[in-house]
C-alpha positions in Angstrom: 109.4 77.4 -216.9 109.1 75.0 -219.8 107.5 71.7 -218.8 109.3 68.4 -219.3 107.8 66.9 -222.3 108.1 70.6 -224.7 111.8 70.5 -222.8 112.6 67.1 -225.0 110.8 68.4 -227.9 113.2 71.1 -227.7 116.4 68.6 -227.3 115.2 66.2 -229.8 114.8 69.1 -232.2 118.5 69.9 -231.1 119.5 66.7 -231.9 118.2 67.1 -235.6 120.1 70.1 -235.7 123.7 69.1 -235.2 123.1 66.2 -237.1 122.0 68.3 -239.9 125.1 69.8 -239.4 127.9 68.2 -240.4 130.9 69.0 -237.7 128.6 69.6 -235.1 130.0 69.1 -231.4 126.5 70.9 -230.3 123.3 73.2 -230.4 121.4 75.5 -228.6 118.4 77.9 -228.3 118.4 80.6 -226.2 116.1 83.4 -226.1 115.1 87.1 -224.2 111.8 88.6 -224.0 110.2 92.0 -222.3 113.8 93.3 -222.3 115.3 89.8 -220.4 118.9 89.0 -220.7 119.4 86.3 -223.2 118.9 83.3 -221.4 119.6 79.3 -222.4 116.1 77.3 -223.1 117.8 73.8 -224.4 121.4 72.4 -225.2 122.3 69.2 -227.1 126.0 68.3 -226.6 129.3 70.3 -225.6 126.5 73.4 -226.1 125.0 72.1 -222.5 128.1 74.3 -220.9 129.7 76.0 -223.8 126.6 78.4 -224.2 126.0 79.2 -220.7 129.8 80.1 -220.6 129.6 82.8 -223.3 126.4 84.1 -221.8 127.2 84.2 -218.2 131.1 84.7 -218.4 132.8 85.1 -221.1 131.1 86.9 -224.0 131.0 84.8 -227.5 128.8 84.8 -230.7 125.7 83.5 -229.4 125.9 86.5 -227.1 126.7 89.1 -229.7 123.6 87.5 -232.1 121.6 88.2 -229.2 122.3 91.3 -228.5 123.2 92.9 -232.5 120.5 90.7 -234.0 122.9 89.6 -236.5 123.9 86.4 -237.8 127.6 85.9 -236.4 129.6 83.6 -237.7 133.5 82.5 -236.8 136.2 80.0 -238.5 137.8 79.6 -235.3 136.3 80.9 -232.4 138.9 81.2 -229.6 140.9 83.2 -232.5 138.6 85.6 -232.5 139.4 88.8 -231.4 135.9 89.8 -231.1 135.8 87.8 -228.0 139.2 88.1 -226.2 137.7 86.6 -222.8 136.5 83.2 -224.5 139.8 81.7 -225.0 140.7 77.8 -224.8 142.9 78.3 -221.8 139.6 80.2 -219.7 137.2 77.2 -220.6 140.1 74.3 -219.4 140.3 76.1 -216.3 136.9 77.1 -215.5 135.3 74.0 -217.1 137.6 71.5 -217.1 137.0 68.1 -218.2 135.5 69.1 -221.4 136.7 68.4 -224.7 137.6 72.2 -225.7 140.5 71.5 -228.2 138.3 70.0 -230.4 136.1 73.4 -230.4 136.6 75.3 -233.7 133.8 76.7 -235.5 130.7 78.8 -234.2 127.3 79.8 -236.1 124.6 81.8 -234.2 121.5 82.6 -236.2 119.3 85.7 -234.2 115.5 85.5 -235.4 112.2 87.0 -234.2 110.4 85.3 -231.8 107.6 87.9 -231.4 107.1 91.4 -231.4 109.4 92.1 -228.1 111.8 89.3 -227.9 114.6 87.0 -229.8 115.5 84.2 -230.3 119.5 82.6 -230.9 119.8 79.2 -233.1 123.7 78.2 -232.7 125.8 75.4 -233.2 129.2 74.5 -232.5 131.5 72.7 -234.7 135.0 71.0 -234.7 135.5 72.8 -237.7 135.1 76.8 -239.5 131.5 77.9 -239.4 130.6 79.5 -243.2 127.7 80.5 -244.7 126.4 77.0 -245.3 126.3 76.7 -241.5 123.9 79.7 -241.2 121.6 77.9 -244.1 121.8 75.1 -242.0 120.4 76.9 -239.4 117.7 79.0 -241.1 116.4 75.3 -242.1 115.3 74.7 -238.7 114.6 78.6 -237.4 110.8 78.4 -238.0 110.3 75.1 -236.4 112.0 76.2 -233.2 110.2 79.1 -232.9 106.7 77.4 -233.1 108.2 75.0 -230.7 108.9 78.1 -227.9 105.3 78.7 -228.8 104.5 75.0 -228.3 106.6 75.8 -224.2 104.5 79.6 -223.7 101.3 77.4 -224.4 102.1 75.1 -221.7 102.5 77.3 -219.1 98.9 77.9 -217.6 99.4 81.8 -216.7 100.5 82.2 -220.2 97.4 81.2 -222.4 96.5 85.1 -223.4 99.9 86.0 -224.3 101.0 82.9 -226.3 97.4 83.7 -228.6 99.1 87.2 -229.1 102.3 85.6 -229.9 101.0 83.6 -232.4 98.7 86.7 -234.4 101.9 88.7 -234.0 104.3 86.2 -235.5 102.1 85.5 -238.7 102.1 89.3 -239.2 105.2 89.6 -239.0 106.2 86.9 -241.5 103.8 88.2 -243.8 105.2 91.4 -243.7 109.1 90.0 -244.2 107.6 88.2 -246.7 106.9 91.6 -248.5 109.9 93.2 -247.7 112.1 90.0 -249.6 109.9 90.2 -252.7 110.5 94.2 -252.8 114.4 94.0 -252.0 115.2 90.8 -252.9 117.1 90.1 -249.5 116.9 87.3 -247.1 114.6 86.4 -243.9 117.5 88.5 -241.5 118.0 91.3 -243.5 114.1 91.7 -244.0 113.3 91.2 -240.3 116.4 93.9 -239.6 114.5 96.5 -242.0 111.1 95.9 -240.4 112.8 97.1 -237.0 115.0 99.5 -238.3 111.8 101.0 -239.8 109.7 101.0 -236.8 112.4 102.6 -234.6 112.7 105.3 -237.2 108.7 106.3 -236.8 108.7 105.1 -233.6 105.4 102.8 -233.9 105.4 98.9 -232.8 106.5 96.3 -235.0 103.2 93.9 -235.3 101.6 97.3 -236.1 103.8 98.4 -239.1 103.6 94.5 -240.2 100.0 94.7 -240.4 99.7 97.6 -242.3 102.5 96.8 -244.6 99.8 93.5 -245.8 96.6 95.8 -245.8 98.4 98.5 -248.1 100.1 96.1 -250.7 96.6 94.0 -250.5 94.6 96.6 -250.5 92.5 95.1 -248.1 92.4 94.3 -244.4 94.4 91.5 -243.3 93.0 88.4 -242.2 92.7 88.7 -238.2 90.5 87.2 -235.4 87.6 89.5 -234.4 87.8 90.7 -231.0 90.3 92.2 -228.4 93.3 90.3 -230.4 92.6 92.3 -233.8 96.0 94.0 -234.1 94.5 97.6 -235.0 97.3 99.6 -236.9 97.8 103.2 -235.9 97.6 106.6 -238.1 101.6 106.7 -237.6 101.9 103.2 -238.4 99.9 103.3 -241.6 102.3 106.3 -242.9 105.1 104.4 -242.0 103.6 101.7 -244.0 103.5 104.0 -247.2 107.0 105.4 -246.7 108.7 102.1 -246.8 107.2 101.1 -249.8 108.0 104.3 -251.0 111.5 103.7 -250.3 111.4 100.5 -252.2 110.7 102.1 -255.3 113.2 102.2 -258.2 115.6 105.0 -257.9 113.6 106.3 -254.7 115.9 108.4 -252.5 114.2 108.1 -249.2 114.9 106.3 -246.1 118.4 105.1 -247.2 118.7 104.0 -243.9 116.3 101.1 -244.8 
């Protein structure tokens, strides 16, 4: 449960968000973690029931980000055959009283939260989402995810886990800082490798992170002493060595990558 004062950091940082935006009828954050459905933590504007519709009804491209981990993004969002259920005519009748018809545009930005769960950035617009929408979004990603960190600290029963959030997550953007020197890609496409990668050797994401920093450094990474120390495995410290490998010019390995 997020108290009420990290609950208005969350809406005021929503508010930033669609007016960073311009077209911007509303914003949300919604997140799952330990395997959760995607669930709504904050709304600003029309997002307050638009969200919660495509979540708990209706399907829609805040729940396909969640679930693909891919940016999604529509020109005109009751259109879209992708979602046949979220049409204009549902919402008037299930939600009436709502100013739908103005509803064009969608952008839903997925990004790693920590280690086992995801967050969704979206905002909706009275006009096409593009590409400029999702760099809108990625403007804001990293801030909202420090402020879900800001909501786990909160939470008395949740002190231990939000220290481990926080050593996983700078691992982790270490190691998709790596990956977007080496492929020249962006923060989504890096973060998608990372997993496809530790999938494919089967060994946990903060782990490959970890030793993916120690093997370009050459040197251990920076961690706390103690029980927190995230200790790469054997497995994990191969995998390390074959995606660099596969980074290599004219390397043929793991096209999957």
């Amino acid at each position: 449960m997020i108290t009420e004062p990290v609950s208005a950091l969350l809406e005021e940082l929503l508010k930033r968000i669609a007016a960073d935006v311009p077209g911007a009828l509303g914003a949300a954050v919604s997140v799952h973690h330990h395997g959760l459905p995607l669930r709504v933590v904050a709304t600003h504007g029309l997002a307050d029931v638009f969200v919660p519709a495509q979540l708990d009804e209706l399907g829609g491209p805040v729940a396909t980000a969640g679930d693909t981990g891919r940016p999604v993004v529509t020109a005109d969002v009751f259109a879209d055959g992708r979602w046949p259920s979220l049409t204009l005519t549902t919402l008037l009748e299930r939600h009436p009283g709502t100013d739908w018809p103005r509803v064009r545009g969608v952008a839903a930005l997925p990004a790693p939260w920590d280690t086992e769960g995801r967050l969704v950035l979206s905002v909706t617009l009275d006009r096409p989402a593009t590409e400029e929408t999702l760099k809108a979004l990625r403007r804001h990603e990293r801030f909202t995810a420090m402020a879900l960190l800001v909501a786990e600290a909160a939470r008395p029963d949740r002190t231990e886990q939000m220290l481990d959030l926080l050593q996983s997550r700078a691992a982790l953007e270490e190691a998709k800082g790596i990956i977007i020197a080496l492929r020249r890609c962006d923060p989504d496409e890096a973060w998608a490798t990372l997993r496809r990668a530790s999938q494919q050797f089967n060994v946990k994401v903060r782990e490959l992170a970890v030793a993916l920093v120690e093997l370009l450094g050459g040197a251990p990474a920076p961690q706390p002493d103690g029980d927190r120390t995230i200790e790469p495995s054997p497995a994990a410290r191969v995998a390390a060595e074959q995606v660099l490998r596969a980074f290599e010019p004219g390397s043929a390995e793991l096209t999957g990558l």
